[in-house]
C-alpha positions, 0 to 999 in steps of 0.5 A: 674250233668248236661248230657253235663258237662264234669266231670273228673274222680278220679285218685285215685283209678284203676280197674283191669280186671282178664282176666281169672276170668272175674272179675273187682276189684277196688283198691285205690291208694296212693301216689303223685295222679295225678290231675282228668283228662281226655286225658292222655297217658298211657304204661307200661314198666318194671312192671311200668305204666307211664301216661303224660299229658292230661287236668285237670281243670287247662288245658292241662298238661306235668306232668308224674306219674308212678305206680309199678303194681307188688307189689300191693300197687298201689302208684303213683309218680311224675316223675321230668325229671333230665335233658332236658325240657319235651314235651310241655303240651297236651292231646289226645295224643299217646304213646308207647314203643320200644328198652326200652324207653317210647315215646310220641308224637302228641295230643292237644297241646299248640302250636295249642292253641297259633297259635290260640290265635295268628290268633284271635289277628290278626283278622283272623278266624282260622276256615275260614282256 
């Protein structure tokens, strides 16, 4: 592997850290996996940890997964929205939880990148703007 190829780490699998003990321990995770990413959101809320997007090989993501880290299984889901439309794709984004809902917002999105693709249609050179 080169030193400047970014390399996606695995999704199956998460390390947790016993703050009392000092110890990490390593588990491996089932279920419907999320893609190697990188750039991923993730907070837990009610004994779930829930991540949305980021930047797999394919490119930027809306997907959303969740894991019950109560009952040591470690198994992930993939979260369908049963109504609405999600956030559009994006990574490096933030995410937090208040008055019991999960909330995103900002990141590298597909808007950026379509204003850009746009600009260079047009001959301009985004990065003279």
């Amino acid at each position: 592997i080169d030193a400047n190829e970014e390399v996606f780490i695995p999704s199956d699998e998460i390390w947790v850290y016993d703050l009392e003990g000092g110890i990490w321990q390593v588990f491996h995770m089932s279920g419907e996996v999320p893609p190697s990413m990188s750039g991923t959101c993730g907070s837990s809320l009610g004994g779930n940890m829930y991540i949305f997007g980021g930047c797999d090989d394919g490119g930027q993501t809306n997907q959303m997964f969740c894991v019950d880290l109560t009952d040591g299984r470690y198994v992930w889901k993939k979260i369908i929205p049963l109504c609405g439309s999600a956030p559009s794709h994006r990574d490096k984004l933030s995410c937090w939880v208040y008055n019991g809902k999960w909330m995103i917002c900002f990141g590298d999105g597909t808007m950026k990148f379509m204003y850009l693709t746009r600009l260079k249609a047009a001959g301009l050179n985004p990065r003279l703007m």
